[in-house]
C-alpha positions as CSV (number, residue, x, y, z in Angstrom):
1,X,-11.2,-24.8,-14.1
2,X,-7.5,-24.2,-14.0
3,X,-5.2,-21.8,-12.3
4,X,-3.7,-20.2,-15.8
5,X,-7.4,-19.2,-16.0
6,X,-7.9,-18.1,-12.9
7,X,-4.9,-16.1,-12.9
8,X,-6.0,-14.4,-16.5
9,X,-9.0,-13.2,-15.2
10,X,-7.0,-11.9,-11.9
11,X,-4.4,-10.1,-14.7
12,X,-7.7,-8.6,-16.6
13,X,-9.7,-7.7,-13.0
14,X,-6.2,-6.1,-11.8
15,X,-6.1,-3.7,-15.3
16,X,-9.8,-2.6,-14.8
17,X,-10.0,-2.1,-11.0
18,X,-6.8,0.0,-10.9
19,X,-7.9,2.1,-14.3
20,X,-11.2,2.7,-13.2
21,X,-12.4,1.5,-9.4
22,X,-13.7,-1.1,-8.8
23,X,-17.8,0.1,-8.4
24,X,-17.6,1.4,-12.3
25,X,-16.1,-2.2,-13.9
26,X,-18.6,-4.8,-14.3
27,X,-17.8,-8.5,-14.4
28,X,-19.1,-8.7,-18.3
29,X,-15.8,-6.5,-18.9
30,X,-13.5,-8.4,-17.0
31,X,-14.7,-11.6,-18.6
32,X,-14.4,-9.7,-22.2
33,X,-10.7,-8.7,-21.2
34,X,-9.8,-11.9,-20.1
35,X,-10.9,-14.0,-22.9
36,X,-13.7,-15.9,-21.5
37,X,-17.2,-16.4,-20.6
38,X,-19.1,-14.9,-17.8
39,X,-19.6,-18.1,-16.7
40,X,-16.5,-19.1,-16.8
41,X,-15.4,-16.3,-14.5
42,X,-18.0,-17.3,-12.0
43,X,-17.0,-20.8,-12.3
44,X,-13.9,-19.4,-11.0
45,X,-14.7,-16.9,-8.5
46,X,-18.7,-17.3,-6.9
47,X,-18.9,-13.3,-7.0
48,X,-17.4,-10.0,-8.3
49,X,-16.8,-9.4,-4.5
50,X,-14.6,-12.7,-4.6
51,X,-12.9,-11.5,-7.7
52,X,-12.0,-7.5,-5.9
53,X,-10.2,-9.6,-2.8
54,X,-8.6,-12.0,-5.3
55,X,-7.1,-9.0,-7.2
56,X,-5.8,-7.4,-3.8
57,X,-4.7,-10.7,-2.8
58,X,-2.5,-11.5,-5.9
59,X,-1.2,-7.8,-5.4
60,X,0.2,-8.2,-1.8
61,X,3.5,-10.2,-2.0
62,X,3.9,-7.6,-5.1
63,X,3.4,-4.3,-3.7
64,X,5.6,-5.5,-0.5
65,X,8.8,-6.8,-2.9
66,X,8.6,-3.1,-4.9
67,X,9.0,-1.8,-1.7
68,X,11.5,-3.9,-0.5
69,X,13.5,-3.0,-4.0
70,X,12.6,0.7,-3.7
71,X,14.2,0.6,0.0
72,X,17.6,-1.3,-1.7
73,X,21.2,-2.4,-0.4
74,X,20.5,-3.0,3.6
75,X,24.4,-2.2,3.8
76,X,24.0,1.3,2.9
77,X,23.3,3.5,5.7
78,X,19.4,3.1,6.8
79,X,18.4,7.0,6.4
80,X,19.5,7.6,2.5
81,X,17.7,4.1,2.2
82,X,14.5,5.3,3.1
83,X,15.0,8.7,1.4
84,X,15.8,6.6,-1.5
85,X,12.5,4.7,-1.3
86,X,10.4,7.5,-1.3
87,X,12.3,8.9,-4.6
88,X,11.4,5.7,-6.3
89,X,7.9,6.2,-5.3
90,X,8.2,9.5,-6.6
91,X,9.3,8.3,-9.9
92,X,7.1,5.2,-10.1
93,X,4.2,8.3,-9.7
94,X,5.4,10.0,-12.6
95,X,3.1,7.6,-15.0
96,X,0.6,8.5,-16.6
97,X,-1.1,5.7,-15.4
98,X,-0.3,5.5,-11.5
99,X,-3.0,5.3,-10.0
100,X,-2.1,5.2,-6.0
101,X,-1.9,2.3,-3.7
102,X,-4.7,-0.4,-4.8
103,X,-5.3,-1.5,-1.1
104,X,-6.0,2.3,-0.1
105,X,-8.3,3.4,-3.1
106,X,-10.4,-0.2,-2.4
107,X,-10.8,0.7,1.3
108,X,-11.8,3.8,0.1
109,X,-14.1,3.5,-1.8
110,X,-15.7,0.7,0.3
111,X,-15.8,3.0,3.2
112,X,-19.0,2.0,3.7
113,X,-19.0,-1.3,4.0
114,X,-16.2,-2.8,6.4
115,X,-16.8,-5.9,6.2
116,X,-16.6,-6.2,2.5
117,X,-13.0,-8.9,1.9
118,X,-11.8,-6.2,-0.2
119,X,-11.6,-4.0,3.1
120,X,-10.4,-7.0,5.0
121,X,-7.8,-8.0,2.7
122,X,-6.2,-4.7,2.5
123,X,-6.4,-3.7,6.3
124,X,-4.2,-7.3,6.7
125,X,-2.3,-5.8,3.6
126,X,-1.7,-2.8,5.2
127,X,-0.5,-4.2,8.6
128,X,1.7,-6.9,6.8
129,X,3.3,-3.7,5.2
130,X,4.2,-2.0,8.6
131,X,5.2,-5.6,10.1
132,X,7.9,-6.1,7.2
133,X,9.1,-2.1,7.2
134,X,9.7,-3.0,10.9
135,X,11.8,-5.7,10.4
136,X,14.0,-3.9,7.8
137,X,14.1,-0.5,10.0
138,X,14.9,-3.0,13.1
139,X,17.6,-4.9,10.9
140,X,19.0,-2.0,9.6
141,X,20.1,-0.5,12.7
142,X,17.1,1.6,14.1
143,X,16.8,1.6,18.1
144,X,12.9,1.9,17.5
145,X,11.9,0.2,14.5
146,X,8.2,-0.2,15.8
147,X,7.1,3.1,16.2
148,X,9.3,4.4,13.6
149,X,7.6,2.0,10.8
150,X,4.6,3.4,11.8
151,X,5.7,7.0,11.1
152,X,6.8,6.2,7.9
153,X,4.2,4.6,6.5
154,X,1.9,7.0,7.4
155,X,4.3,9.3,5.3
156,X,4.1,6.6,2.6
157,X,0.1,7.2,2.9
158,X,0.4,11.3,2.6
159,X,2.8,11.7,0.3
160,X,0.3,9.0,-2.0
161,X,-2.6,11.2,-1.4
162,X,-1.3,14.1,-2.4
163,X,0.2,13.3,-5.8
164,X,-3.2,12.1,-6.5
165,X,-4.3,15.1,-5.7
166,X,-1.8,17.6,-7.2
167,X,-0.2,15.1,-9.9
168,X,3.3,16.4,-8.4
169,X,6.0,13.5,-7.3
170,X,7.8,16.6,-5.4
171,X,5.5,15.4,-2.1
172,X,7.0,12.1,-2.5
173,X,10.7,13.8,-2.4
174,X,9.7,15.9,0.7
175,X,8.0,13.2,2.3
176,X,11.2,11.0,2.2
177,X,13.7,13.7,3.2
178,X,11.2,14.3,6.8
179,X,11.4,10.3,6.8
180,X,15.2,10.2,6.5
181,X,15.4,12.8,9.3
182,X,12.9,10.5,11.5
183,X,15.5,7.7,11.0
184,X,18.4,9.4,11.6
185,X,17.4,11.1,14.8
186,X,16.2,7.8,15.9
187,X,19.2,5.7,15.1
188,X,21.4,9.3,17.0
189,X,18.9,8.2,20.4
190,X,16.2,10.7,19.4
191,X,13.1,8.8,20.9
192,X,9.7,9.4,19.4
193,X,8.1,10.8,22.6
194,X,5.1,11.6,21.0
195,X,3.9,8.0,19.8
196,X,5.5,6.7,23.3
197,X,3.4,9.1,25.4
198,X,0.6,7.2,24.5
199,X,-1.1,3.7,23.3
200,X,-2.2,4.2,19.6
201,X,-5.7,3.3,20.6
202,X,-6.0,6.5,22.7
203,X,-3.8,8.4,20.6
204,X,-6.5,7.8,17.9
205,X,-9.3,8.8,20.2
206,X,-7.3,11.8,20.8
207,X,-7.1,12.7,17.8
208,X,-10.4,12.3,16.6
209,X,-12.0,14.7,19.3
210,X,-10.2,17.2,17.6
């Protein structure tokens, strides 16, 4: 066993699971893209369920540094940086082959079972995610970074949704231009009452008796 082939069969699970889900690929296909034997693969990983979390896994660090790219030079001013993030999003939708955020369509489509590592792994993804947009929102001036990274993720979310939806990157462009706003009030002492007025927990619960 070696880590080249462990990382070939990650490459040819990573192709699959994002072309097709990850119910509909079968290890046999995986093991055919990769260029080795079924039991090779499970010499490698003891189960396709080992094999869905490695693929998230591998994508993590990834999906975080496009981000990171997408958001761009820290000394431009913060609001036109996170407008700019969304339009790369927006373009990065327009291919054929985009298929949304890995980590979302997994927990998706694993709905029903939560404890399943793929729904794990990207929950921790997902956290990670709003933990580093903090950081960059903090160090690039905003008075409110934590609630703020919040908001805008959630707009990340949406505007993902719907250009899977509609095949339109215009919700990315609209997304980012409310998300610049957000910023910009924020960093002119705009507060976000309505996420302060409240702990998340019971703003869920709120919102879920609707």
């Amino acid at each position: 066993m070696t880590e080249a082939t462990a990382a070939k069969i990650i490459t040819a699970a990573e192709a699959l699971f994002y072309e097709h889900g990850l119910r509909s690929v079968g290890v046999d296909a995986i093991a055919e893209r990769a260029g080795v034997t079924k039991r090779t693969l499970y010499n490698h990983f003891q189960s396709k369920d080992a094999l869905i979390a490695a693929y998230l896994e591998a994508r993590d660090s990834a999906t975080v540094e496009r981000y990171r790219n997408w958001l761009g030079d820290p000394t431009r001013p913060l609001p036109e940086r996170v407008a700019g993030m969304f339009a790369a999003l927006a373009e990065h939708a327009r291919n054929p082959r985009w298929r949304g955020c890995g980590f979302t369509r997994a927990a998706v489509e694993l709905a029903g079972q939560p404890g399943h590592p793929a729904v794990l792994m990207a929950a921790r993804h997902k956290k990670r995610f709003v933990a580093w947009l903090e950081q960059e929102l903090g160090d690039g001036g905003a008075r409110d970074p934590s609630p703020l990274s919040l908001h805008i993720a959630m707009m990340l979310e949406g505007a993902i949704a719907y250009m899977l939806i509609h095949r339109d990157p215009c919700y990315a462009l609209s997304a980012g231009e409310a998300a610049a706003r957000l910023v910009a009030d924020d960093m002119n002492g705009l507060r976000l009452h309505a996420i302060r007025s409240a702990s998340l927990p019971e703003a869920a619960v709120k919102a879920g008796d609707r």
